[in-house]
VEXZAMAR-773932 format. One record per atom (N, C-alpha, C): residue number from 1; x, y, z; residue in one letter; atom name. Coordinates in nm, 4 decimals, padded with zeros to 6 digits. Layout:
- NUM, X, Y, Z, a, CA
...
//
This chain:
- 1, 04.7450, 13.5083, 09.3494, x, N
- 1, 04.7532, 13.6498, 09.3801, x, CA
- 1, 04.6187, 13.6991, 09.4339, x, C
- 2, 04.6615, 13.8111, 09.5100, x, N
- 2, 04.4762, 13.8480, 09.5393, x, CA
- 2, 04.4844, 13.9675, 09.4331, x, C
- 3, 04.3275, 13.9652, 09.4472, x, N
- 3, 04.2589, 14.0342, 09.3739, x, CA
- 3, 04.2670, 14.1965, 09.4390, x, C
- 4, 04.1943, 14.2854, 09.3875, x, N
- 4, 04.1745, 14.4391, 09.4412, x, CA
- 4, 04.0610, 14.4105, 09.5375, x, C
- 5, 03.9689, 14.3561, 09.4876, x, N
- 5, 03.8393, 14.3059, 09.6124, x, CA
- 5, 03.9161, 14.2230, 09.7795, x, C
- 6, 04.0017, 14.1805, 09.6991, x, N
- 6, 04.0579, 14.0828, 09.8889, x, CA
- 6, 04.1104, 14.1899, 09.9219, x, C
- 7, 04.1655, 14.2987, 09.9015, x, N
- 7, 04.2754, 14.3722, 09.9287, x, CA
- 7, 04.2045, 14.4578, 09.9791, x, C
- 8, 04.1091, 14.5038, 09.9420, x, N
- 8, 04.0156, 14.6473, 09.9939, x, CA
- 8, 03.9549, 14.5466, 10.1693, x, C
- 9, 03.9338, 14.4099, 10.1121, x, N
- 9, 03.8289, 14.3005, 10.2186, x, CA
- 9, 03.9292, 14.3029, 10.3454, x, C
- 10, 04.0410, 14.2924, 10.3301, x, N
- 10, 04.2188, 14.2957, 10.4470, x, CA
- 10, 04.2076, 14.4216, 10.4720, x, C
- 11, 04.1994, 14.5526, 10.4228, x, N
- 11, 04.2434, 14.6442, 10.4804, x, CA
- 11, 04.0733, 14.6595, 10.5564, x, C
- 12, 03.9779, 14.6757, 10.5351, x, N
- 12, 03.8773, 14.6555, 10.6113, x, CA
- 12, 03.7962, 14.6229, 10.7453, x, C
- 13, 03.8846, 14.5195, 10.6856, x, N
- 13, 03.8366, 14.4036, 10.8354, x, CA
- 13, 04.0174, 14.4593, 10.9495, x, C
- 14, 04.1295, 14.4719, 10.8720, x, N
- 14, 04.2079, 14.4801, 10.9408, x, CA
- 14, 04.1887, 14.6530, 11.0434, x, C
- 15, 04.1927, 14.7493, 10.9535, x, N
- 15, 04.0630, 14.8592, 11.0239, x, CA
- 15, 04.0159, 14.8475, 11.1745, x, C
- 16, 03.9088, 14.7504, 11.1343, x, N
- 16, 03.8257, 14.7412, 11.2190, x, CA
- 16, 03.8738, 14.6476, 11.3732, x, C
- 17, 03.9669, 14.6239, 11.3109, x, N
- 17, 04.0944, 14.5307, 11.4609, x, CA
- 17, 04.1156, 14.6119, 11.5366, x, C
- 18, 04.1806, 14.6897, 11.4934, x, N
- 18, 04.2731, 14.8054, 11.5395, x, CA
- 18, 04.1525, 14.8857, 11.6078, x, C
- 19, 04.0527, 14.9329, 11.5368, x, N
- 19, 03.9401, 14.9937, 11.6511, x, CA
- 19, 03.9129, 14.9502, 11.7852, x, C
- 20, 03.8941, 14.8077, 11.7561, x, N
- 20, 03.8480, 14.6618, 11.8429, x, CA
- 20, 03.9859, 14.6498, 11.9712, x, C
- 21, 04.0930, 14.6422, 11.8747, x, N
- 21, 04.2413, 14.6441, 12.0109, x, CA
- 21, 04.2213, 14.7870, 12.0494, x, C
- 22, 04.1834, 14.8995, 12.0027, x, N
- 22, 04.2032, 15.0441, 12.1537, x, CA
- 22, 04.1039, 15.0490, 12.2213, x, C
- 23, 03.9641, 15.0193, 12.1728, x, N
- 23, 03.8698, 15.0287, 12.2649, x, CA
- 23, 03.9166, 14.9063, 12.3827, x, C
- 24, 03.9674, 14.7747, 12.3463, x, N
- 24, 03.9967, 14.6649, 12.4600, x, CA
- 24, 04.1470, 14.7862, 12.5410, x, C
- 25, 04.1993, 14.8239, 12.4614, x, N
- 25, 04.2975, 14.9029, 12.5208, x, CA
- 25, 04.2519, 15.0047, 12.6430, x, C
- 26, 04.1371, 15.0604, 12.6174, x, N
- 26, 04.0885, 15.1902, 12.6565, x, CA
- 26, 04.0637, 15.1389, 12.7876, x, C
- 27, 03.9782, 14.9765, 12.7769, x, N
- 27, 03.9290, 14.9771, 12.8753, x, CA
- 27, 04.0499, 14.9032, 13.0182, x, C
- 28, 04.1283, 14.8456, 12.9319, x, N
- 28, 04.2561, 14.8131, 13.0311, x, CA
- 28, 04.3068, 14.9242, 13.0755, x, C
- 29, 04.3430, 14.9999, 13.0634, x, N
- 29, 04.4030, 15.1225, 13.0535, x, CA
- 29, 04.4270, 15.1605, 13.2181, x, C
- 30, 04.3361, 15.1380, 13.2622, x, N
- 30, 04.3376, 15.1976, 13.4166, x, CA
- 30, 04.3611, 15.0274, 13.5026, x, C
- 31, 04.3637, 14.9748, 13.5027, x, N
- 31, 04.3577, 14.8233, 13.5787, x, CA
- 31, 04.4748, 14.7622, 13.5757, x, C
- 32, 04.5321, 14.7153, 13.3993, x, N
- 32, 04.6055, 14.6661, 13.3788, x, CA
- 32, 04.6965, 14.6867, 13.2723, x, C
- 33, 04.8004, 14.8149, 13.3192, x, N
- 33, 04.8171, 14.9118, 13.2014, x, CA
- 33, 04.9331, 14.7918, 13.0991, x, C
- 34, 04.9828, 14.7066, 13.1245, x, N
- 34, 05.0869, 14.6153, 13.0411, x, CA
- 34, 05.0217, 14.5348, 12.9445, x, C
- 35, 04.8584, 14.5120, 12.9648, x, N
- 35, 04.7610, 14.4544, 12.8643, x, CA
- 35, 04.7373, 14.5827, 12.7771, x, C
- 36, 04.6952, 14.6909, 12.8111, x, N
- 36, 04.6331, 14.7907, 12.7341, x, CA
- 36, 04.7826, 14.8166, 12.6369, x, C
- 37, 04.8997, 14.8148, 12.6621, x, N
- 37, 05.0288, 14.8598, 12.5984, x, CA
- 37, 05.0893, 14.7381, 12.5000, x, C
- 38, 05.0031, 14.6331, 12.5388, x, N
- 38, 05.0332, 14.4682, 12.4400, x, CA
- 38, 04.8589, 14.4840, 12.3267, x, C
- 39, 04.7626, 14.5572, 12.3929, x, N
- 39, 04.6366, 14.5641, 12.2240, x, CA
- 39, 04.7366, 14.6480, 12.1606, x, C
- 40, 04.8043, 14.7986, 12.2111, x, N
- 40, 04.8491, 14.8895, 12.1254, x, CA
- 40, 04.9427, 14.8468, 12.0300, x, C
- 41, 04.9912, 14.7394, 12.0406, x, N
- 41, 05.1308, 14.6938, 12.0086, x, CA
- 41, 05.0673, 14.6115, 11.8967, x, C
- 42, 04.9888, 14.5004, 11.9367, x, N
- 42, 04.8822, 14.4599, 11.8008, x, CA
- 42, 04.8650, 14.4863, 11.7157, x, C
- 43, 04.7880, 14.6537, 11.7767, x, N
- 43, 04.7184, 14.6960, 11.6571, x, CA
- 43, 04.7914, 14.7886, 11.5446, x, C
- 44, 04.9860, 14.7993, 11.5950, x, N
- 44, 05.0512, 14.8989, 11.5189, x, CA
- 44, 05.0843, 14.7564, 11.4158, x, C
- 45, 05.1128, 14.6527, 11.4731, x, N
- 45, 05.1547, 14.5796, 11.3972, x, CA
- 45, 05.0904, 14.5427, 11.2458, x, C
- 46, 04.9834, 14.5198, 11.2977, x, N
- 46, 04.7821, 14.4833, 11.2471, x, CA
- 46, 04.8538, 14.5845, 11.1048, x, C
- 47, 04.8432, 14.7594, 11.1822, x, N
- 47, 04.8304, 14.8469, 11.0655, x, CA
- 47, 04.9552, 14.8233, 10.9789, x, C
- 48, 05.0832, 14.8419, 11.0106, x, N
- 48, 05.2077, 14.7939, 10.9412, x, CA
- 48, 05.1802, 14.6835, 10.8393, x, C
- 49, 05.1319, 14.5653, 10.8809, x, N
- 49, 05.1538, 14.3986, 10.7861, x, CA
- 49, 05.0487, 14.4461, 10.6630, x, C
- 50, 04.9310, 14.5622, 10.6982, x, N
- 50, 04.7826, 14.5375, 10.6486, x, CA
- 50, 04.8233, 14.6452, 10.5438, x, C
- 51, 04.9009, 14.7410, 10.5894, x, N
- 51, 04.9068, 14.8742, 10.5024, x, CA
- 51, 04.8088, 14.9846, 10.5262, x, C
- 52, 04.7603, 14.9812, 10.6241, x, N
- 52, 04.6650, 15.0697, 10.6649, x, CA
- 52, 04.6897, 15.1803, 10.8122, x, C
- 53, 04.6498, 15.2683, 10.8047, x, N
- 53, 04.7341, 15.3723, 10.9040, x, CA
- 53, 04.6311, 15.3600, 11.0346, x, C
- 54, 04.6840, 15.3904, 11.1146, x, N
- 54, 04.6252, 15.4134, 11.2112, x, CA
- 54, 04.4679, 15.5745, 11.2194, x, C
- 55, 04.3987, 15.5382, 11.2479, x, N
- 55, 04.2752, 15.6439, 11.2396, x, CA
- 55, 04.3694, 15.7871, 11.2962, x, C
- 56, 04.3630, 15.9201, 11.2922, x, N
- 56, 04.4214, 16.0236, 11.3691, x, CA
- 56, 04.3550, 16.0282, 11.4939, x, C
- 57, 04.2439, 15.9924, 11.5285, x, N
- 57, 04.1710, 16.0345, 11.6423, x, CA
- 57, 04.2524, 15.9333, 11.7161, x, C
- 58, 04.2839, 15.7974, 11.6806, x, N
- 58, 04.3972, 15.6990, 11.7857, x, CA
- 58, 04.4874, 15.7117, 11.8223, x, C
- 59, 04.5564, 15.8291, 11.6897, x, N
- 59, 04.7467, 15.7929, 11.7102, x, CA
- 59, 04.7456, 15.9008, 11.7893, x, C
- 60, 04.6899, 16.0244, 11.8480, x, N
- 60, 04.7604, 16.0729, 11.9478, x, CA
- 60, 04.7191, 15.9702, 12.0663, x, C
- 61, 04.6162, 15.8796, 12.0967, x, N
- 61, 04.6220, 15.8507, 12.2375, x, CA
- 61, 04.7088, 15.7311, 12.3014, x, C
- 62, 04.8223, 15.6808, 12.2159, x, N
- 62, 04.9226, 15.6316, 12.2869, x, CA
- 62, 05.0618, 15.6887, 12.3085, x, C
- 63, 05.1616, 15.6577, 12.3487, x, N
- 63, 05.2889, 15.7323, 12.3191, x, CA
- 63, 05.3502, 15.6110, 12.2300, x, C
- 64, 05.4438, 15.7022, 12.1616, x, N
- 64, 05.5240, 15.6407, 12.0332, x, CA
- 64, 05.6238, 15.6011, 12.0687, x, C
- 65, 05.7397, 15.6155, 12.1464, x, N
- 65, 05.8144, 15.5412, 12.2220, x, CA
- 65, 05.7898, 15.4043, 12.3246, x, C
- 66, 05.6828, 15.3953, 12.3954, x, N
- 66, 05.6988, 15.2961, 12.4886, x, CA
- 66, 05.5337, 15.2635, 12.4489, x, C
- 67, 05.4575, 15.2879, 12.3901, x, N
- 67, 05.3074, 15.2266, 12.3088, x, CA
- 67, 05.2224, 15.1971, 12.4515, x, C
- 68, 05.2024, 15.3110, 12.5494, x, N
- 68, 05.1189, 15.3313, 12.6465, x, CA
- 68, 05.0350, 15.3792, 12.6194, x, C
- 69, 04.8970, 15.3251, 12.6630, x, N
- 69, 04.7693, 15.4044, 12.6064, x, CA
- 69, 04.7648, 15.5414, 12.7458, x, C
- 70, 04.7767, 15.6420, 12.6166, x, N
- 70, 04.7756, 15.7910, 12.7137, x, CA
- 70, 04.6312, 15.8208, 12.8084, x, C
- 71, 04.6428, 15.8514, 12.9201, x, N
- 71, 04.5086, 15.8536, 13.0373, x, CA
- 71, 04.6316, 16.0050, 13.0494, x, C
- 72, 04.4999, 16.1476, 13.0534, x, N
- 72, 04.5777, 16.2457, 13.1413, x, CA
- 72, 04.5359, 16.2402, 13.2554, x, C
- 73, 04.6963, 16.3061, 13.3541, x, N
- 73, 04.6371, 16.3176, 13.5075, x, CA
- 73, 04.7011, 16.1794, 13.5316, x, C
- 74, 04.7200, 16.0325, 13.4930, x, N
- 74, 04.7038, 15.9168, 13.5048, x, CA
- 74, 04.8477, 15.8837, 13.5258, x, C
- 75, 04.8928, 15.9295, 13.3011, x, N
- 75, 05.0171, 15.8773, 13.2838, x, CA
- 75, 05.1143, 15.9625, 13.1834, x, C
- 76, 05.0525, 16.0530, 13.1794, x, N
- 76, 05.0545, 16.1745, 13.0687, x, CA
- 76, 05.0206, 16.2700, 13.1088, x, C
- 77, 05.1112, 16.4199, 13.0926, x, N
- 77, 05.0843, 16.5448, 13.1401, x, CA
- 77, 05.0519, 16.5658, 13.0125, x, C
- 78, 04.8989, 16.6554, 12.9915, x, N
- 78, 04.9168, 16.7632, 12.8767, x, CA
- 78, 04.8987, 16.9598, 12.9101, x, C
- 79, 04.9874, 17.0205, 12.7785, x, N
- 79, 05.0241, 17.1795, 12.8544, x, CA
- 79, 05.0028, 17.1987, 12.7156, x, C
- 80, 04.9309, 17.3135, 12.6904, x, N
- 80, 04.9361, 17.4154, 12.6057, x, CA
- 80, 05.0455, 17.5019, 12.6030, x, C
- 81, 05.0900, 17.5178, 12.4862, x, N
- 81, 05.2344, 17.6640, 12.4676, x, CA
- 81, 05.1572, 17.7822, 12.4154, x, C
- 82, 05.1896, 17.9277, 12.4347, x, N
- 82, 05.0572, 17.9842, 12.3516, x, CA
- 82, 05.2028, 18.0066, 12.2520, x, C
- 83, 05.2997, 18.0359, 12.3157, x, N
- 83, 05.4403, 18.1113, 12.1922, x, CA
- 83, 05.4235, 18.0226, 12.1087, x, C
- 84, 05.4382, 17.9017, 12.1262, x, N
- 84, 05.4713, 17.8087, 11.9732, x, CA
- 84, 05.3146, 17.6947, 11.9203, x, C
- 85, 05.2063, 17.7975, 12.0045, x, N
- 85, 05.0532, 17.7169, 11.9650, x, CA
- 85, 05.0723, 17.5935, 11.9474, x, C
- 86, 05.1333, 17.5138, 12.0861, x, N
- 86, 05.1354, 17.3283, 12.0020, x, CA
- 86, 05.0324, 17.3224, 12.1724, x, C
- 87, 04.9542, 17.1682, 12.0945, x, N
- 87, 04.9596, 17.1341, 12.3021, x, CA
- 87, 05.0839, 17.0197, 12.2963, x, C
- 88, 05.1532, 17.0413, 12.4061, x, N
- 88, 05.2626, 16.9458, 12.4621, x, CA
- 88, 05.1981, 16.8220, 12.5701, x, C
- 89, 05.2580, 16.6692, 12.4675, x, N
- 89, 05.2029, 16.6116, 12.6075, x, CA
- 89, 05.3099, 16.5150, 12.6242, x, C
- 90, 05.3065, 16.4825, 12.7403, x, N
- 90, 05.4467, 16.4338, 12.7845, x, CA
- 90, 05.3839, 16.3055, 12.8635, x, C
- 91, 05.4726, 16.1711, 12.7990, x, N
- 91, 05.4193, 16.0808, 12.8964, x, CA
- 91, 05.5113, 16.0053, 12.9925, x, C
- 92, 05.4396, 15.9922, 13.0885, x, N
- 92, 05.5109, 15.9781, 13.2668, x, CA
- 92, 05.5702, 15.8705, 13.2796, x, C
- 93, 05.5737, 15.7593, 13.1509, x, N
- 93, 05.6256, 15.6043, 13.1975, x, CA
- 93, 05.7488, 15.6315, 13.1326, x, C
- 94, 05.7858, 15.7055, 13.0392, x, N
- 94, 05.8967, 15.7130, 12.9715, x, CA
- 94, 05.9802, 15.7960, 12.9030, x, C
- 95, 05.8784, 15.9177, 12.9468, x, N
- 95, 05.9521, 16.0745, 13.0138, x, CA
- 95, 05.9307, 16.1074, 12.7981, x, C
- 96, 05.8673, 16.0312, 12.7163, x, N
- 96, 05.8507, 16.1060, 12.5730, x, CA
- 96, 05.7919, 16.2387, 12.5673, x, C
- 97, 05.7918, 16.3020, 12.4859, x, N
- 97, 05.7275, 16.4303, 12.4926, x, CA
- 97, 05.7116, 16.4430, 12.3106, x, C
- 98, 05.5714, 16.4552, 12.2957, x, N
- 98, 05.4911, 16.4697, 12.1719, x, CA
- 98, 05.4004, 16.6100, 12.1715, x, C
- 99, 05.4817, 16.7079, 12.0487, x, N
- 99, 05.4224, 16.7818, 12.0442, x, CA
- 99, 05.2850, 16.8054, 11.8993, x, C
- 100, 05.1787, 16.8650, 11.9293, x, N
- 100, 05.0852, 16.8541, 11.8199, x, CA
- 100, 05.0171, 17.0134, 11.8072, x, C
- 101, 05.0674, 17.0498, 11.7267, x, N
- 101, 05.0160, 17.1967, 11.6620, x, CA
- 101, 04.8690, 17.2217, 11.6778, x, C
- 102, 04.8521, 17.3222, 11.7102, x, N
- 102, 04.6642, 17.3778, 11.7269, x, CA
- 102, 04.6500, 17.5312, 11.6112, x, C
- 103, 04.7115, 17.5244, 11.4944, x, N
- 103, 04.7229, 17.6731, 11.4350, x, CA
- 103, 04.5737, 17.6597, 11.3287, x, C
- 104, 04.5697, 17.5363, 11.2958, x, N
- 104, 04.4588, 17.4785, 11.2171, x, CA
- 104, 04.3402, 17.4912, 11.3014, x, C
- 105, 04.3135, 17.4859, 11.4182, x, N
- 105, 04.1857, 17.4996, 11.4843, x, CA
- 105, 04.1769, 17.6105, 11.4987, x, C
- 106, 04.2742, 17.7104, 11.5215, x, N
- 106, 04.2677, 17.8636, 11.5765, x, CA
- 106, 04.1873, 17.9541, 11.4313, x, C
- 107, 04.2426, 17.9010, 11.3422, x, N
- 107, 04.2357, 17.9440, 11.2299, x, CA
- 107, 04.0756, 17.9264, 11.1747, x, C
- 108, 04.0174, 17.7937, 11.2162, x, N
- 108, 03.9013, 17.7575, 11.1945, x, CA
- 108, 03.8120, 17.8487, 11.2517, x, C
- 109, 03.8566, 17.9135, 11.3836, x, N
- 109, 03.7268, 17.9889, 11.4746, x, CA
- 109, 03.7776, 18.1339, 11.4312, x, C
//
């Protein structure tokens, strides 16, 4: 069995994969977008087997349907709503549309 020490040592190192596959993602992203959409795919897996979530600053930048690393302008429209304060972003390979609330930042300023 492992211990609590291997277990903290797996989710760790597994972490730090997943950083390692979006930045390799980031940089495919514009060249060779079917490599950048095979790290993303990795690294959901990586987090799934490991038990560890994806960072928030990552999970908006792919889409959740077809695991394209999001470029705006590129491959992804993003639009602000002011009626329902979300930004809407919609991505262009597979027509998804992910909305993400801004009431928490408004609230902050």
């Amino acid at each position: 069995m492992h211990s609590q020490h291997d277990k903290k040592e797996v989710r760790r190192i597994a972490k730090e994969r997943i950083e390692i596959l979006f930045s390799l993602a980031e940089k495919y992203a514009k060249t060779m977008p079917e490599r950048a959409k095979r790290y993303i795919e990795l690294a959901i897996k990586i987090g799934m087997r490991c038990n560890v979530p994806i960072p928030k600053n990552l999970k908006r930048r792919f889409c959740k349907r077809c695991h394209a690393f999001l470029i705006p302008g590129l491959n992804c429209r993003v639009r602000t709503r002011k009626d329902k304060q979300a930004v809407v972003v919609k991505c262009l390979e597979c027509g998804n549309i992910m909305r993400y609330p801004y009431i928490k930042e408004k609230k902050n300023k």
